[in-house]
C-alpha positions in Angstrom: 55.8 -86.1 56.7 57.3 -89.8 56.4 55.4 -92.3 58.8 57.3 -93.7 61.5 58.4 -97.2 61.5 57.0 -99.4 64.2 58.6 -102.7 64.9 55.9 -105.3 64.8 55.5 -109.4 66.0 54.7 -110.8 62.7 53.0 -113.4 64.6 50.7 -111.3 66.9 51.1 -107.6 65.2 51.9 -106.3 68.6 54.7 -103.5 69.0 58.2 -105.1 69.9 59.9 -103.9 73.1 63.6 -102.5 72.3 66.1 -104.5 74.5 67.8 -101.2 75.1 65.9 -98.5 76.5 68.9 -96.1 75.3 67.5 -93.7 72.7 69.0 -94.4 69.2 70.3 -90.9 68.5 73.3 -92.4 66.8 72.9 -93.2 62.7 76.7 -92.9 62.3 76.4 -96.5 61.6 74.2 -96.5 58.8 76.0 -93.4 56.9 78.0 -93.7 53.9 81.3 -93.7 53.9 82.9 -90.5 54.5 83.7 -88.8 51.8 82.6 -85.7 49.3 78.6 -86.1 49.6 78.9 -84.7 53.0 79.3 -81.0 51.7 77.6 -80.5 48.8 74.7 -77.8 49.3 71.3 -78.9 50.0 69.8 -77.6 47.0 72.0 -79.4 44.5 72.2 -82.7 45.9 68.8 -84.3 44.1 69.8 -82.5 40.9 72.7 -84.8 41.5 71.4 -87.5 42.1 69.1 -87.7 39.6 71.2 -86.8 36.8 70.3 -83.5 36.0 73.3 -82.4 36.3 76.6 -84.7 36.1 79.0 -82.9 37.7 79.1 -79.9 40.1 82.0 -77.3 41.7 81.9 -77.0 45.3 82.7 -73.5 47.2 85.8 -73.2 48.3 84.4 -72.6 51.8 84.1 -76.5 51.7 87.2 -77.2 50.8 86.4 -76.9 47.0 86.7 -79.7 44.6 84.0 -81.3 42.2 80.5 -84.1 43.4 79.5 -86.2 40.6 76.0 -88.3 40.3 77.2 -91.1 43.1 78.1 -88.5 45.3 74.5 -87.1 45.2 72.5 -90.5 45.8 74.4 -90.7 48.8 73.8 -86.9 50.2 69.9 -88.4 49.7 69.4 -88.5 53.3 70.8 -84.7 53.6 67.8 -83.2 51.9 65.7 -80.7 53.2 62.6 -82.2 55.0 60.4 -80.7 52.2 61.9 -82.7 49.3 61.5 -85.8 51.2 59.1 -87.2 48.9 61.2 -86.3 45.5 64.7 -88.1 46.8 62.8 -91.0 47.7 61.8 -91.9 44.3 65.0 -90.8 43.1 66.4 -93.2 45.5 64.0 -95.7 44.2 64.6 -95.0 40.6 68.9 -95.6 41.3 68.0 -98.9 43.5 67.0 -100.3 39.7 68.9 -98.8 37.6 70.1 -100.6 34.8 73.9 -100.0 36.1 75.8 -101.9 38.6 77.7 -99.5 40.2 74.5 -97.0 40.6 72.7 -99.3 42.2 75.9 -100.0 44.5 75.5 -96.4 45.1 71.9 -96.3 46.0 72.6 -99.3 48.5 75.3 -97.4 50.0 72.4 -94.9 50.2 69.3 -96.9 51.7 70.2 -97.8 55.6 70.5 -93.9 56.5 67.5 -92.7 54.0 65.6 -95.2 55.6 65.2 -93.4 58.7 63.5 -90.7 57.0 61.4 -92.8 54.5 61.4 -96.5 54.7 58.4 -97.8 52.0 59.5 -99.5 49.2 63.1 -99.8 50.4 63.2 -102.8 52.2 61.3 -104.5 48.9 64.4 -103.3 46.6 66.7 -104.3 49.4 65.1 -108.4 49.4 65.7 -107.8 45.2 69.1 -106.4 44.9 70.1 -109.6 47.7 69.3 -112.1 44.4 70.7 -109.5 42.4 72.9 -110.5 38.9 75.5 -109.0 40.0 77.8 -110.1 42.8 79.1 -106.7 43.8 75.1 -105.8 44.4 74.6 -108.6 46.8 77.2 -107.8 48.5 76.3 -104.5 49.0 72.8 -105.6 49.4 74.5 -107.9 52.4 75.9 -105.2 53.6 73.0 -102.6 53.9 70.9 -106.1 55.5 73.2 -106.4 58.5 72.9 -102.1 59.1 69.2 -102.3 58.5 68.0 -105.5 60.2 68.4 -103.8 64.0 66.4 -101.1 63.0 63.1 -102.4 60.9 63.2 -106.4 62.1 59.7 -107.4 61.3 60.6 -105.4 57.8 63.3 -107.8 57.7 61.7 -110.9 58.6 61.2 -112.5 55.9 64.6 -111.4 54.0 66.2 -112.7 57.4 64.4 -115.8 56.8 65.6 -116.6 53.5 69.1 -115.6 53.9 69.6 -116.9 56.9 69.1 -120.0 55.0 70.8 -119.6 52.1 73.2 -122.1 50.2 76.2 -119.6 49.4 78.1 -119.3 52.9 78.7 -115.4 52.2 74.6 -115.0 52.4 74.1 -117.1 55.2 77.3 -115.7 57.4 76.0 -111.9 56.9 72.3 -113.0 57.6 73.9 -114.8 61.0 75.8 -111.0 62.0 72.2 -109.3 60.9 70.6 -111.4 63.2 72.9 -111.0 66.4 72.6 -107.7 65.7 68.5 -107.7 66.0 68.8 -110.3 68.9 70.5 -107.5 70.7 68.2 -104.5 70.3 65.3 -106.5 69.5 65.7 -110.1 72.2 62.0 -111.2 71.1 62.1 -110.9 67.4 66.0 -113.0 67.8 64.1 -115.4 69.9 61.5 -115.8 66.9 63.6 -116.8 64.5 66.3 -119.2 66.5 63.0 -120.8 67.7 62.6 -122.2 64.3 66.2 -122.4 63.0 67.3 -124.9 66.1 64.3 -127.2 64.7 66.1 -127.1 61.5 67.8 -130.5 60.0 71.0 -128.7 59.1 73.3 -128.7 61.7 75.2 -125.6 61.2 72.1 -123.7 61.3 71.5 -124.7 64.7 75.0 -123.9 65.4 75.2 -121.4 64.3 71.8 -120.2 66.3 73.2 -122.1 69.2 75.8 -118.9 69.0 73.8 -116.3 69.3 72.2 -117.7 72.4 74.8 -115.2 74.6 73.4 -112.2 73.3 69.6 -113.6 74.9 70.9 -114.5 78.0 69.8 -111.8 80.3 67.2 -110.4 77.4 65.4 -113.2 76.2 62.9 -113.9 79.3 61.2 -117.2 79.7 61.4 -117.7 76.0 65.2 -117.7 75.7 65.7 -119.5 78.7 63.3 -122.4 76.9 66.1 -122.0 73.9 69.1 -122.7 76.2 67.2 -125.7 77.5 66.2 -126.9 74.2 70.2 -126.5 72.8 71.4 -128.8 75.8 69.6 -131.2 75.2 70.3 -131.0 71.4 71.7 -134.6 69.5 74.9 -132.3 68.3 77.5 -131.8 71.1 79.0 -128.6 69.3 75.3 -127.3 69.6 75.2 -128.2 73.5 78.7 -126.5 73.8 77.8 -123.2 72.6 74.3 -123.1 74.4 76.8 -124.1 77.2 78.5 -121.1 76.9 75.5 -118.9 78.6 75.4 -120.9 81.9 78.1 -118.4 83.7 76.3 -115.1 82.4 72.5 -116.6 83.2 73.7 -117.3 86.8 74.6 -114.5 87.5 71.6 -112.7 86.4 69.2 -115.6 87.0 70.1 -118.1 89.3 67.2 -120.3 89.9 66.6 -121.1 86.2 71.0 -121.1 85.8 70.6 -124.1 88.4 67.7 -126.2 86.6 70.1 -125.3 83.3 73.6 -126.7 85.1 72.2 -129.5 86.6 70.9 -131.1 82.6 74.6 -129.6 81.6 76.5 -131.7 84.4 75.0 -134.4 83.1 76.1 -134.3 80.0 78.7 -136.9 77.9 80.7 -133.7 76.7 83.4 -132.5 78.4 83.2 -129.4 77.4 79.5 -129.0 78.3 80.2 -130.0 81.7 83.3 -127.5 81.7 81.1 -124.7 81.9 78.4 -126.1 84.2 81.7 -126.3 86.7 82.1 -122.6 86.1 78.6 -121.4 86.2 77.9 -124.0 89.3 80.5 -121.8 90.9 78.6 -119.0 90.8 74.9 -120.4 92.4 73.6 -119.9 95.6 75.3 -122.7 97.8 72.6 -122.0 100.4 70.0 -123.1 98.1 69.1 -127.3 99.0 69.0 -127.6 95.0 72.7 -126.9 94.5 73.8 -128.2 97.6 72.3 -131.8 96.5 74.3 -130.9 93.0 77.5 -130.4 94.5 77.2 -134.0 96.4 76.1 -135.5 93.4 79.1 -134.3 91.4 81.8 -135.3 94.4 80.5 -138.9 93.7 80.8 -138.0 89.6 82.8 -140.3 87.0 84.4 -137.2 85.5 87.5 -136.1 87.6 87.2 -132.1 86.7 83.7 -132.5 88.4 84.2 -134.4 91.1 87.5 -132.0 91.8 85.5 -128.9 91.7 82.6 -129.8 93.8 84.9 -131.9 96.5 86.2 -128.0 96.9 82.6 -126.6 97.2 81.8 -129.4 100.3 83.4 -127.3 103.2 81.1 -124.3 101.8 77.6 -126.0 101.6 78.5 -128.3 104.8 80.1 -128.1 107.9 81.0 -129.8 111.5 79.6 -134.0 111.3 78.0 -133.6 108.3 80.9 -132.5 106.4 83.2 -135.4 108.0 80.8 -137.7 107.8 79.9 -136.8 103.9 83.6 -136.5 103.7 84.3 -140.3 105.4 81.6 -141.7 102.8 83.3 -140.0 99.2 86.7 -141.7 100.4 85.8 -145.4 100.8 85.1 -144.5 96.5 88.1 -141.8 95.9 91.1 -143.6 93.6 92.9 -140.2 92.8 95.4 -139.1 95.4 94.8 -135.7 95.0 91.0 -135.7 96.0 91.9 -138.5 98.8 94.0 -136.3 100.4 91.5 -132.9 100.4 88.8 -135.7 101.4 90.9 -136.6 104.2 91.1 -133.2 105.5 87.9 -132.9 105.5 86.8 -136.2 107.1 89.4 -135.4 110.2 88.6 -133.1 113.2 91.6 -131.1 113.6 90.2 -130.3 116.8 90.6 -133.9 118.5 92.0 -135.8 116.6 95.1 -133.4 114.8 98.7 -133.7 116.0 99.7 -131.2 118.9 100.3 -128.1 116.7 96.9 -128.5 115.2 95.5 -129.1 118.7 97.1 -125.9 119.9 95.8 -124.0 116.9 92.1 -124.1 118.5 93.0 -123.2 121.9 92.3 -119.5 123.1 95.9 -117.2 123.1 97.5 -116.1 126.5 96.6 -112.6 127.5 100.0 -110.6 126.7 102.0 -109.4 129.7 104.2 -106.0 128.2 108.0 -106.1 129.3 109.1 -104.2 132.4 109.1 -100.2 132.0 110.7 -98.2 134.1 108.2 -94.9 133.1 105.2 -97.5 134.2 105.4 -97.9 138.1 102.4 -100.1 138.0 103.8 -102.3 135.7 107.2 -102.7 137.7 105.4 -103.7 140.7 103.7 -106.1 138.8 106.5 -107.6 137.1 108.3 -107.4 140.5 106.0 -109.7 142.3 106.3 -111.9 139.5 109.9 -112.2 140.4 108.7 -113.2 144.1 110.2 -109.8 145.4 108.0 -109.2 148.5 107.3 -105.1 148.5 103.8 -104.9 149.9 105.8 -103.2 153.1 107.3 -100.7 151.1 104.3 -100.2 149.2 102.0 -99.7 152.4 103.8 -97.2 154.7 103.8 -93.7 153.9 107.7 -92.6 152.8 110.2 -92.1 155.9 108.4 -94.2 158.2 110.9 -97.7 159.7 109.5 -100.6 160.4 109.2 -103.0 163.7 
């Protein structure tokens, strides 16, 4: 029976939490293409494979046709759970085979055998990635970006080295492996942009900067530390894109999304403070943190600010503080369109508005209904409204004259 894989800190040895608690009962992604190897029986596939045999008929209650050698290695992970053992060093054997297009194969192979018997696989996968050939390594990229999510402290170390690699096809499919790991696995994707946004090379920390989303609402403390570290980076593409989590973490964090937009507003970017408008949006305007934010960015240089928290003064303020606050911001205001909201603000409609704001406050008249002639009540009401005096009538019994 293969071993199970267990994920694995490389820095502590401790098991790895899975982001997502969903079971993983899906390997669709890590199959072959589909194609003939899907139907060839069970008991001819390592024969295949191996190249016993190079060429087989297949029953016509499969649709017929014939499977070749490269349609066996990739029926490896089909085998019957008793020649496990066998197919893996068959597998093993075609990851090193002296030709390029077998060992294609076998790569093509590896993500979905893996399942069933990883040792020795993720080795031949780190040697086929500096393969000779440049159809292996591409391939070997391939199989990298399906196998990362599913064995990351297996693929630390590949990561690593890819992730850093010169030729820009290396390093772009090492960047997509890793997203992918950040998403299933947030602590081993914390590990390793930890040390790439220390790196020299700016489009490493870019490039890590990126991925940053995916950690938002799984990274914990740790990735919150990342986000903090990224604004404050010397790069203001690397602030940008670290920028870019502010509206997701305040929705799922606020009290650490307001520590995170107050640095951002701050910042010489326009683009950084773009999206600490947005996320500010979003915060608790009851909180005295945000509050003090939102006056702080009515008196900001930048106009977007200033706009967008001018807007936010009637929510966190009301009555004489918000005139007064509004009276202050206007003595500074140059831009008509902000004088004017300020000056709505600063006035009390209530006393000091023209006649039809005045009346606007006042309570409405209790409603009178029009005369109706199936409402007897309501005529004599509407009758002695008229001054038509019929309390007589009304008091002597029908047929009686008066004096």
């Amino acid at each position: 029976m293969a071993r199970e894989y267990v994920a694995r800190d490389p820095r502590t040895g401790k098991a790895l939490r899975k982001s997502n608690v969903k079971e993983d009962s899906d390997i669709r992604a890590l199959l072959p293409l589909s194609g003939t190897w899907e139907v060839i029986p069970k008991s001819d596939i390592m024969k295949l494979a191996s190249g016993e045999l190079d060429i087989i008929e297949l029953p016509r209650a499969v649709g017929g046709g014939f499977a070749r050698r490269k349609d066996g290695i990739r029926a490896l992970n089909r085998v019957f759970e008793s020649d496990i053992e066998a197919a893996h060093r068959i597998l093993l054997d075609c990851l090193d085979d002296d030709h390029d297009s077998i060992r294609i194969t076998a790569l093509e192979s590896m993500p979905s055998f893996s399942l069933r018997k990883h040792e020795g696989l993720i080795r031949c996968l780190s040697d086929r990635l500096m393969d000779d050939s440049e159809e292996v390594r591409e391939e070997a990229m391939t199989s990298l970006i399906k196998m990362a999510p599913v064995f990351p402290s297996g693929c630390e170390k590949i990561l690593r080295r890819e992730l850093r690699h010169e030729v820009e096809k290396h390093r772009k499919s090492a960047f997509i492996a890793l997203k992918s790991t950040s998403q299933r696995w947030a602590e081993t994707g914390c590990l390793h942009i930890d040390e790439l946004i220390r790196e020299e090379d700016v489009d490493l920390r870019r490039r890590a900067a990126a991925i940053l989303r995916v950690l938002t609402t799984k990274g914990g403390a740790e990735g919150w530390d990342l986000i903090g570290w990224c604004l404050e980076d010397e790069d203001a593409e690397v602030r940008r894109r670290a920028s870019k989590t502010l509206n997701s973490l305040a929705g799922a964090e606020p009290r650490i999304a307001a520590i995170l937009v107050e640095v951002a507003m701050s910042d010489d970017d326009a683009s950084v403070r773009k999206s600490a408008i947005g996320a500010l949006k979003k915060l608790n305007m009851e909180s005295p943190r945000v509050s003090r934010m939102v006056i702080d960015g009515a008196r900001d240089r930048d106009y977007e600010l200033r706009k967008a928290c001018i807007g936010l003064l009637s929510i966190i303020l009301s009555g004489t503080e918000l005139r007064e606050t509004a009276k202050e911001l206007l003595r500074q205001e140059t831009r008509m369109d902000l004088r004017k909201r300020l000056e709505s603000l600063s006035t009390d409609l209530e006393m000091e508005g023209t006649e039809e704001q005045k009346n606007t406050f006042l309570a409405p008249l209790e409603y009178v209904p029009d005369e109706d002639e199936s409402a007897p009540d309501l005529k004599i009401v509407s009758s002695i409204k008229k001054g038509e005096h019929h309390k007589d009538k009304l008091s002597r019994p029908e047929g009686e004259g008066g004096t």
